[in-house]
LUMKOL-340031 format. One record per residue (C-alpha): residue number from 1; residue in three letters; z negated, x negated, y. Coordinates in steps of 0.5 Angstrom, whole numbers. Last residue first. Layout:
REM LUMKOL-340031
<seq->NUM&type->ALA&zz->Z&xx->X&yy->Y>
...
This chain:
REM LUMKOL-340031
<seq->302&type->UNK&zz->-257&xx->-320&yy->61>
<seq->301&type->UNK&zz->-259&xx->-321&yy->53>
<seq->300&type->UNK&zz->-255&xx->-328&yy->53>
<seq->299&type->UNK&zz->-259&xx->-329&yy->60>
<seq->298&type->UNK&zz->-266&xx->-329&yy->56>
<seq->297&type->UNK&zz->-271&xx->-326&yy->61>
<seq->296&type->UNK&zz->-273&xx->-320&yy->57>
<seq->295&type->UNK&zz->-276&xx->-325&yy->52>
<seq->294&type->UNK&zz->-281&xx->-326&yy->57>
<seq->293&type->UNK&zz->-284&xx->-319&yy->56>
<seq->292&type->UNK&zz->-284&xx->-320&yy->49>
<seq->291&type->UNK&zz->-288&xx->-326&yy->51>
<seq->290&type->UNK&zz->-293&xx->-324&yy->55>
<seq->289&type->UNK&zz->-294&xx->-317&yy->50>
<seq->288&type->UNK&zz->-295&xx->-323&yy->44>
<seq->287&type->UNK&zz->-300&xx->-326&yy->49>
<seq->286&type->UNK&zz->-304&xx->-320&yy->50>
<seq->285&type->UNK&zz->-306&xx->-319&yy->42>
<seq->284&type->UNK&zz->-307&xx->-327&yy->41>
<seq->283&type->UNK&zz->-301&xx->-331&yy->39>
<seq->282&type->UNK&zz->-304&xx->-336&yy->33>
<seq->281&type->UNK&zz->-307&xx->-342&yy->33>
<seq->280&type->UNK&zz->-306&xx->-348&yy->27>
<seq->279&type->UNK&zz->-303&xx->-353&yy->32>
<seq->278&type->UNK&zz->-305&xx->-351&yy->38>
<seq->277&type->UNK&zz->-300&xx->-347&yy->43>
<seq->276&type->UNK&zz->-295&xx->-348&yy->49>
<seq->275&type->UNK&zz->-289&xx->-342&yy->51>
<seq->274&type->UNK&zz->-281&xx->-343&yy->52>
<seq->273&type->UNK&zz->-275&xx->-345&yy->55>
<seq->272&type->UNK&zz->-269&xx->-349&yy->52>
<seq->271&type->UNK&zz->-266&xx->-351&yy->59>
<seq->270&type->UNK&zz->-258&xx->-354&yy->58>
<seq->269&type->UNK&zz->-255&xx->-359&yy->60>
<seq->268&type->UNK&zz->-248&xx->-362&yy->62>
<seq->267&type->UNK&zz->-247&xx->-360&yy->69>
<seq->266&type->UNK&zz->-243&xx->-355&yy->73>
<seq->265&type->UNK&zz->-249&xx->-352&yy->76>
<seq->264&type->UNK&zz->-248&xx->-345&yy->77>
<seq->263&type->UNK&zz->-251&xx->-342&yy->83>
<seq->262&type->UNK&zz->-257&xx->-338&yy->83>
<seq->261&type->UNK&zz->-259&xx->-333&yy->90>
<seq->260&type->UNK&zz->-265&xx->-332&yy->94>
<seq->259&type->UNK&zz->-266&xx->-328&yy->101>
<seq->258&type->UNK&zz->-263&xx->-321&yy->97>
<seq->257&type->UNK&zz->-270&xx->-319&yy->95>
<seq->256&type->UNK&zz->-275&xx->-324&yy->93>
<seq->255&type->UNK&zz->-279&xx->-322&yy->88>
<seq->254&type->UNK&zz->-274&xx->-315&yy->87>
<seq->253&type->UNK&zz->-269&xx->-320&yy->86>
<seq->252&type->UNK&zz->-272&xx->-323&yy->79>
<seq->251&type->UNK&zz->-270&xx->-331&yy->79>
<seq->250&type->UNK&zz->-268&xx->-333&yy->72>
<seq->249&type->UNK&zz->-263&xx->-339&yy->74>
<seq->248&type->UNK&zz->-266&xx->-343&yy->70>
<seq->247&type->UNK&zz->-268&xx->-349&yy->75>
<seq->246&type->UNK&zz->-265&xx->-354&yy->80>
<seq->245&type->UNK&zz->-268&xx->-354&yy->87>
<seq->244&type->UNK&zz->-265&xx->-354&yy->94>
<seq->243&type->UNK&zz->-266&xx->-354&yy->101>
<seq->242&type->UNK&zz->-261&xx->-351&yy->107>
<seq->241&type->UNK&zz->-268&xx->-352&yy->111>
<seq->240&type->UNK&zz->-270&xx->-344&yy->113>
<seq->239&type->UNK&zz->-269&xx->-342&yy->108>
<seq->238&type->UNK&zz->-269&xx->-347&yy->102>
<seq->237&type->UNK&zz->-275&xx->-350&yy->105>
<seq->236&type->UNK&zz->-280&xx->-343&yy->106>
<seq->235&type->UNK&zz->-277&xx->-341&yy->98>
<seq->234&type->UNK&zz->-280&xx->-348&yy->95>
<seq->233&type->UNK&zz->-287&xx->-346&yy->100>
<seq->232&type->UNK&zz->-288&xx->-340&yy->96>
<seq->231&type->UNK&zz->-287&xx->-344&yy->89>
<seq->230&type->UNK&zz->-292&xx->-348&yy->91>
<seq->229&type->UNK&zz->-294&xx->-356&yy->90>
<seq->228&type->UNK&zz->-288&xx->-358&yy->94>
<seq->227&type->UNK&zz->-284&xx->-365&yy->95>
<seq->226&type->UNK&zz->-278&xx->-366&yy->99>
<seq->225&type->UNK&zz->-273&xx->-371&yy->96>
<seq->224&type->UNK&zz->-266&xx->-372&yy->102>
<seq->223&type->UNK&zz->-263&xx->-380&yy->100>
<seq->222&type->UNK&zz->-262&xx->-377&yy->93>
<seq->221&type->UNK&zz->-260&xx->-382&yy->87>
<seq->220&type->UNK&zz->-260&xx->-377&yy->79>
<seq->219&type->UNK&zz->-267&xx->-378&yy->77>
<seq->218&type->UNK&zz->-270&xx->-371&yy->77>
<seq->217&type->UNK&zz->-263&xx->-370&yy->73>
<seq->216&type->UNK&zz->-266&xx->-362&yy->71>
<seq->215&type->UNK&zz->-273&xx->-359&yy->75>
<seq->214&type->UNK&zz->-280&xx->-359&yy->73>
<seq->213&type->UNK&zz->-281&xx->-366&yy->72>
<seq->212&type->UNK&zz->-286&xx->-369&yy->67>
<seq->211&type->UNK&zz->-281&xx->-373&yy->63>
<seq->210&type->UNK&zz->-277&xx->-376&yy->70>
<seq->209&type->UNK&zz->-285&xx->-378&yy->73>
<seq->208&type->UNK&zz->-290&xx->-376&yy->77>
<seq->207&type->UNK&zz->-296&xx->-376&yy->72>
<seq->206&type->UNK&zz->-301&xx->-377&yy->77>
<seq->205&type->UNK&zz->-299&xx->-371&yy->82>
<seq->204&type->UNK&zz->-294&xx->-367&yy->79>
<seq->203&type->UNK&zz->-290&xx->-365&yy->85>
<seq->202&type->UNK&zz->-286&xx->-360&yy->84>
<seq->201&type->UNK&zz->-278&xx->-363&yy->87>
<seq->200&type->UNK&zz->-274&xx->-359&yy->93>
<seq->199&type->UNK&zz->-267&xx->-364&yy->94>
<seq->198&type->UNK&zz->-266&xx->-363&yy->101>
<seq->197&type->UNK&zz->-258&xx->-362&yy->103>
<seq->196&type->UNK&zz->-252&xx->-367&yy->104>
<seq->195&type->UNK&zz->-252&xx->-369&yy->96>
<seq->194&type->UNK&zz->-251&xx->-362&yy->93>
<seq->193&type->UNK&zz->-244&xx->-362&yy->93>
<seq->192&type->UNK&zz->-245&xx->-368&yy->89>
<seq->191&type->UNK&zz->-249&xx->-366&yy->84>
<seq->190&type->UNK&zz->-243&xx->-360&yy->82>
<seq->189&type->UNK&zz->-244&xx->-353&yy->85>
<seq->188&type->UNK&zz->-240&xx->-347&yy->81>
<seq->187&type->UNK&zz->-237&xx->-340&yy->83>
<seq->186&type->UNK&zz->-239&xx->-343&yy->91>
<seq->185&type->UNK&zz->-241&xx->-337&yy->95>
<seq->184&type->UNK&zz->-247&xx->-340&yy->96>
<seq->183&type->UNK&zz->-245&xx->-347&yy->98>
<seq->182&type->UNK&zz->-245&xx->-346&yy->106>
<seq->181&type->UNK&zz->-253&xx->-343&yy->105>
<seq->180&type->UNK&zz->-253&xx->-336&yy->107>
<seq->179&type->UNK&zz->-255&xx->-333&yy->101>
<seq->178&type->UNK&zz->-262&xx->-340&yy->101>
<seq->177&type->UNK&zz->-260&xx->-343&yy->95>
<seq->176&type->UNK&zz->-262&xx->-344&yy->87>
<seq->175&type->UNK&zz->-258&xx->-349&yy->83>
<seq->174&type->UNK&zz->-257&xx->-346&yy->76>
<seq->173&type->UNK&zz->-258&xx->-350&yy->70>
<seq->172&type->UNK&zz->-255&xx->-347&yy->63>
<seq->171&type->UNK&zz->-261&xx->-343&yy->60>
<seq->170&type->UNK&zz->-264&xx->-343&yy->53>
<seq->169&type->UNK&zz->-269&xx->-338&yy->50>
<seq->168&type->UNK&zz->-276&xx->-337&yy->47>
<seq->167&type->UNK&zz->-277&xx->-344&yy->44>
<seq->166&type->UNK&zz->-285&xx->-345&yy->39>
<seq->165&type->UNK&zz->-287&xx->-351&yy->42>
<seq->164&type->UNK&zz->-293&xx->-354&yy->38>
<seq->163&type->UNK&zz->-299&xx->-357&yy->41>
<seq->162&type->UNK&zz->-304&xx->-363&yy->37>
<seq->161&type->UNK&zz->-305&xx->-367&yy->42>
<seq->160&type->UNK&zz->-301&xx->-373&yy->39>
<seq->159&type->UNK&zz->-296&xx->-367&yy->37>
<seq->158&type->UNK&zz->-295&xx->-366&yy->44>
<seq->157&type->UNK&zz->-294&xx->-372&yy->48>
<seq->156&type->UNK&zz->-288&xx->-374&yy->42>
<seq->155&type->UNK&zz->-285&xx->-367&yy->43>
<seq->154&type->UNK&zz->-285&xx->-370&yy->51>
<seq->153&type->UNK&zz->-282&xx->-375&yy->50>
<seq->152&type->UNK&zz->-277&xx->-374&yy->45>
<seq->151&type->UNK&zz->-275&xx->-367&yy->49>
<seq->150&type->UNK&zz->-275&xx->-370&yy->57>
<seq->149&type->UNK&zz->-267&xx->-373&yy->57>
<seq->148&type->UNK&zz->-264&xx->-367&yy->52>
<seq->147&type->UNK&zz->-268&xx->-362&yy->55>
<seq->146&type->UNK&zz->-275&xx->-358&yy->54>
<seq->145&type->UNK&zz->-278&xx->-353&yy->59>
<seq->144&type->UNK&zz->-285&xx->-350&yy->59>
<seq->143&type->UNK&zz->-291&xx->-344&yy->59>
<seq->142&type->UNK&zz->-297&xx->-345&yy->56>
<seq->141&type->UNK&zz->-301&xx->-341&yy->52>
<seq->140&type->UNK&zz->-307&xx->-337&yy->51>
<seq->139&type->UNK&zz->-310&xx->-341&yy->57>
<seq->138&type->UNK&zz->-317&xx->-345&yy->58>
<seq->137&type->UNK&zz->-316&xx->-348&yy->51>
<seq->136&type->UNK&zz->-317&xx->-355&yy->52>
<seq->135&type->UNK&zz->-311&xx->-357&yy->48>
<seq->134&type->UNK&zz->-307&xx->-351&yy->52>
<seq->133&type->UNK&zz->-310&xx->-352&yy->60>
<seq->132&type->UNK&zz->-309&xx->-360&yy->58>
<seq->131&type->UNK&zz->-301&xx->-359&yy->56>
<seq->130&type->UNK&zz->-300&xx->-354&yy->63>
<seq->129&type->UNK&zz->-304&xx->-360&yy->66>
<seq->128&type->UNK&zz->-299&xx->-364&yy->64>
<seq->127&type->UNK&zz->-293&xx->-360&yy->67>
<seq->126&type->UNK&zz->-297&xx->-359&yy->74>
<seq->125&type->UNK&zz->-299&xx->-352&yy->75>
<seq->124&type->UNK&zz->-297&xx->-345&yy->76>
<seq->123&type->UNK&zz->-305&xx->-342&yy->73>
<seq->122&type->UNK&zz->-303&xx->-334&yy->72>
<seq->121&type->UNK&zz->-311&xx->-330&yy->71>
<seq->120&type->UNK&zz->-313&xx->-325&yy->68>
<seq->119&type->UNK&zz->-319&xx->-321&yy->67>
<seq->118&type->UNK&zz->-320&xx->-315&yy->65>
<seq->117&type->UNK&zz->-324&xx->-308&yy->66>
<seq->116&type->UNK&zz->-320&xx->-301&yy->66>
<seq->115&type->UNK&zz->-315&xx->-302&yy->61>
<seq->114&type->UNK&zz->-307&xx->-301&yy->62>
<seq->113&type->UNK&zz->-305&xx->-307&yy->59>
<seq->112&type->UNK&zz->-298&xx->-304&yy->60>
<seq->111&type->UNK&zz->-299&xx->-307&yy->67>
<seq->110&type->UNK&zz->-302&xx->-313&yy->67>
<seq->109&type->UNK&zz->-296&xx->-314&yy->62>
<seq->108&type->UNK&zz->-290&xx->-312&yy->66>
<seq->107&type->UNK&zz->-294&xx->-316&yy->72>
<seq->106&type->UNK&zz->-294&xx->-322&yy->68>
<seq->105&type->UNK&zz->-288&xx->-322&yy->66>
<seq->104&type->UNK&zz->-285&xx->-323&yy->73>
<seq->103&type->UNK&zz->-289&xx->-328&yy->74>
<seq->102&type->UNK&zz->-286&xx->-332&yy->68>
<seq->101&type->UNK&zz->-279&xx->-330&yy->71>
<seq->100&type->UNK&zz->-282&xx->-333&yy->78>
<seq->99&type->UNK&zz->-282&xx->-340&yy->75>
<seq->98&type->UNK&zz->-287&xx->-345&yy->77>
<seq->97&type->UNK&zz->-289&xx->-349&yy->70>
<seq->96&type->UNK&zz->-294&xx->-344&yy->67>
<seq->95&type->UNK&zz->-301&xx->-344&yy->64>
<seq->94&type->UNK&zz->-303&xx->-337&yy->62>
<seq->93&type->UNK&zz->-309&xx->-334&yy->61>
<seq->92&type->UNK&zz->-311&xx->-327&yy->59>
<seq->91&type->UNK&zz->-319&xx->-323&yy->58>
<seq->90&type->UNK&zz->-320&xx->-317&yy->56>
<seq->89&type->UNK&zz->-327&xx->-314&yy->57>
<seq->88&type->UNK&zz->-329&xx->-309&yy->52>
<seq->87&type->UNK&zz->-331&xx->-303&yy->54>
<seq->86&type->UNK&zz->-339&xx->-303&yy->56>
<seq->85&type->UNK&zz->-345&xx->-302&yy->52>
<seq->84&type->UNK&zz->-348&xx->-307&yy->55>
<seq->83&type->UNK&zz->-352&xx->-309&yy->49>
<seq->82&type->UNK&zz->-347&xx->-309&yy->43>
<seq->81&type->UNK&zz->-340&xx->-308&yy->47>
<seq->80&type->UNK&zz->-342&xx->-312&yy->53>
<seq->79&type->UNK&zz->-345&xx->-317&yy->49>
<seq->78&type->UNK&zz->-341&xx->-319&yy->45>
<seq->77&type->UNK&zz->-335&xx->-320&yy->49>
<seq->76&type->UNK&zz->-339&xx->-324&yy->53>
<seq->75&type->UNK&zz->-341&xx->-328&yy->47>
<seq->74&type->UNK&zz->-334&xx->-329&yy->46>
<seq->73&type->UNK&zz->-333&xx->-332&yy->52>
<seq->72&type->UNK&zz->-339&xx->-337&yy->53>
<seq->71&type->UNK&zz->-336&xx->-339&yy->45>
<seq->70&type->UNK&zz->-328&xx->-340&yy->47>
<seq->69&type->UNK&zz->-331&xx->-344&yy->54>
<seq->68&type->UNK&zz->-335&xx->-349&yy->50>
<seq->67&type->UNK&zz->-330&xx->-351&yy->45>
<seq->66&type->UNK&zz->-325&xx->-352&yy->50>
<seq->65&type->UNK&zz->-331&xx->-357&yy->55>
<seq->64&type->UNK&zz->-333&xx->-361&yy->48>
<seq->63&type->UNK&zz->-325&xx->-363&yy->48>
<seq->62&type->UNK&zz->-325&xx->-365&yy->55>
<seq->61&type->UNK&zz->-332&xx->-368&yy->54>
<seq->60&type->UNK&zz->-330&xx->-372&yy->48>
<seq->59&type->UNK&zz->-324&xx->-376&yy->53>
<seq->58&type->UNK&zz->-330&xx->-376&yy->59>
<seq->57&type->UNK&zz->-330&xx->-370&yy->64>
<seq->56&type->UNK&zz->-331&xx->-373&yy->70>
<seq->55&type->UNK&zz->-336&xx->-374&yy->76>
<seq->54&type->UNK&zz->-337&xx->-376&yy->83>
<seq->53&type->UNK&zz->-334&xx->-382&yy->87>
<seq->52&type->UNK&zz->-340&xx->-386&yy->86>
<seq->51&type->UNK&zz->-338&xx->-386&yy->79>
<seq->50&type->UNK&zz->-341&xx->-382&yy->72>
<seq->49&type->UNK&zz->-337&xx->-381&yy->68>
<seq->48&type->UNK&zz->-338&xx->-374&yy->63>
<seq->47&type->UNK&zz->-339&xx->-371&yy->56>
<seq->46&type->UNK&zz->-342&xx->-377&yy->53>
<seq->45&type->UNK&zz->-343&xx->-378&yy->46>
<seq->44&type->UNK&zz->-348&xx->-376&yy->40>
<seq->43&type->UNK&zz->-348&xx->-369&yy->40>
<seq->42&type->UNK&zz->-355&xx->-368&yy->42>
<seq->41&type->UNK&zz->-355&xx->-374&yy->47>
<seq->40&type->UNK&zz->-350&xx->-371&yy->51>
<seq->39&type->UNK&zz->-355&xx->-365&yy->50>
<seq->38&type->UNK&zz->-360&xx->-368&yy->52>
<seq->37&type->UNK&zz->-356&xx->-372&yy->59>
<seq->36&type->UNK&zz->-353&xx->-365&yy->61>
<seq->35&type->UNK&zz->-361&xx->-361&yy->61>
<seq->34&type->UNK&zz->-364&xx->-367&yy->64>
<seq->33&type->UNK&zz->-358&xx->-367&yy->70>
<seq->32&type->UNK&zz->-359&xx->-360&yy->70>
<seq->31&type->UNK&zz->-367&xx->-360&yy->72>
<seq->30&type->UNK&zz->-366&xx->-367&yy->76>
<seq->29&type->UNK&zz->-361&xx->-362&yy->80>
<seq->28&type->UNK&zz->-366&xx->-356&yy->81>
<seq->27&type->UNK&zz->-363&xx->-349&yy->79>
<seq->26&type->UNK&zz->-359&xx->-343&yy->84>
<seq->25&type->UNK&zz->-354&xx->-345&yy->79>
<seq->24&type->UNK&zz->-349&xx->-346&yy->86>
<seq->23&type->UNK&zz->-354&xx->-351&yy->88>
<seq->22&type->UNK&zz->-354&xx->-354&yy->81>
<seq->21&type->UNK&zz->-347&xx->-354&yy->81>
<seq->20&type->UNK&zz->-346&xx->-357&yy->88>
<seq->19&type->UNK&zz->-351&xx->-363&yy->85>
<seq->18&type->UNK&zz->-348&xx->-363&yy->79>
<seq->17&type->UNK&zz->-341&xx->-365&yy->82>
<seq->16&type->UNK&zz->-334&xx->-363&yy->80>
<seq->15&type->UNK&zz->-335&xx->-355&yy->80>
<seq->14&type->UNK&zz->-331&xx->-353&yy->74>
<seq->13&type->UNK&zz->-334&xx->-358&yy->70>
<seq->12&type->UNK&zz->-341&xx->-357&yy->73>
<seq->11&type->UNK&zz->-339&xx->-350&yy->71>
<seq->10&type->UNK&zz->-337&xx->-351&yy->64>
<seq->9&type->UNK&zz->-343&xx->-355&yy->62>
<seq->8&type->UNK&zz->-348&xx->-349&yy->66>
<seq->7&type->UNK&zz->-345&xx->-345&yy->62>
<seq->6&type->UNK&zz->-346&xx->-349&yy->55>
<seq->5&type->UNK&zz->-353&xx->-349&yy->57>
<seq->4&type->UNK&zz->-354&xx->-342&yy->59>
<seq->3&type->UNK&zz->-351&xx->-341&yy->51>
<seq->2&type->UNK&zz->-356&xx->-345&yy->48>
<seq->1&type->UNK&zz->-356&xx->-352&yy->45>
């Protein structure tokens, strides 16, 4: 098993079809198809299923494809230091549900970085494939939520893949409005003022369900549900639809400016926000900084 072969796994991961990855490869296909079947022999067990619709990661391959990534980046880091002679080339990922703090960070920590050669990456995503990204080892950390009706849940899911939530602050949920919507200059909203306008939920695709969602009293009735995939697309809706979402109520001005503003929610229930790890994996270099910088968001300190 080589390095080249290990890249050429990742990519055809990546990609999701061996002939577009063999193209991309600049290799033949049957070539590559004869490089993956040997190494799933070598190993003993299938990296992916086939179908007529493509191919997927099996269970194993999900696992195999973490290892794979950790190894292809540690030898880049090898060889731009010993045969390149580069500087060293940092890379940083994080997985995180859509929160504009969690940007906000980014930023802080891209900036106090300050090296000439990186590669950063902030993944917003779906809930479990904030889990996957963690598990899987594509992201430093993964960034979430916990509340009384998702905490058994979801503690349950994560010690069955090994995570381990470490809890950085709470928050007292908010309603985030458009400044001009007829409720902003409420002290406090309760979940029936909210019943006339559109409710904006974050799609979480196959796992929609109350335990993954990203916004509190998911399963409270409402006639008026908009779904999105993007944080620019949830500020679009509340601006120009009187939308709604409920979230920490962390929102940096300097993102938005004066369009945004964060209402009390006169509810029982508390946020308890914090970041995703293996069992056993310490914080790297560049996530301890994210974090510190997270650390600022804490409302008790604001």
């Amino acid at each position: 098993m080589t390095i080249q072969l290990l890249k050429y796994i990742v990519a055809v991961a990546e990609i999701g079809s061996i002939t577009e990855a063999a193209r991309q490869l600049h290799i033949s296909q049957p070539s590559l198809s004869v490089a993956i079947k040997e190494t799933e022999n070598e190993i003993g067990f299938e990296l992916f299923k086939r179908s007529r619709n493509g191919i997927a990661l099996t269970k194993e391959g999900v696992e195999f494809l973490g290892y794979a990534r950790q190894v292809i980046q540690e030898m880049d880091l090898l060889e731009d230091r010993f045969i390149s002679n580069k500087s060293e080339k940092h890379r940083f990922c994080v997985s995180t549900q859509h929160y504009t703090f969690t940007a906000n960070a980014f930023v802080e920590m891209v900036k106090n970085f300050g090296q000439e050669r990186f590669e950063f990456i902030i993944n917003e995503t779906q809930t479990h494939q904030i889990l996957e990204d963690v598990k899987n080892r594509f992201c430093d950390l993964g960034i979430l939520y916990l509340c009384n009706k998702n905490e058994t849940f979801l503690r349950k899911t994560m010690d069955e893949m090994g995570l381990v939530f470490t809890e950085l602050f709470r928050a007292r949920p908010h309603v985030f409005l458009r400044a001009e919507h007829p409720l902003a200059e409420k002290e406090c909203v309760t979940l029936k003022d909210l019943t006339p306008y559109p409710r904006l939920n974050y799609l979480q695709g196959s796992y929609e369900s109350a335990d993954y969602s990203e916004e509190l009293f998911s399963t409270e009735a409402s006639e008026k549900i908009i779904r999105v995939s993007d944080r620019a697309a949830v500020v679009n809706l509340m601006i120009g639809l009187d939308g709604y979402t409920i979230s920490s109520g962390i929102f940096p001005k300097f993102l938005q400016g004066e369009s945004i503003v964060s209402v009390p929610l006169k509810e029982e229930e508390v946020m308890r926000i914090g970041y995703v790890l293996c069992k056993g994996q310490v914080l790297s270099e560049l996530a301890a900084i994210y974090v510190e910088a997270l650390k600022k968001f804490d409302p008790r300190e604001t």
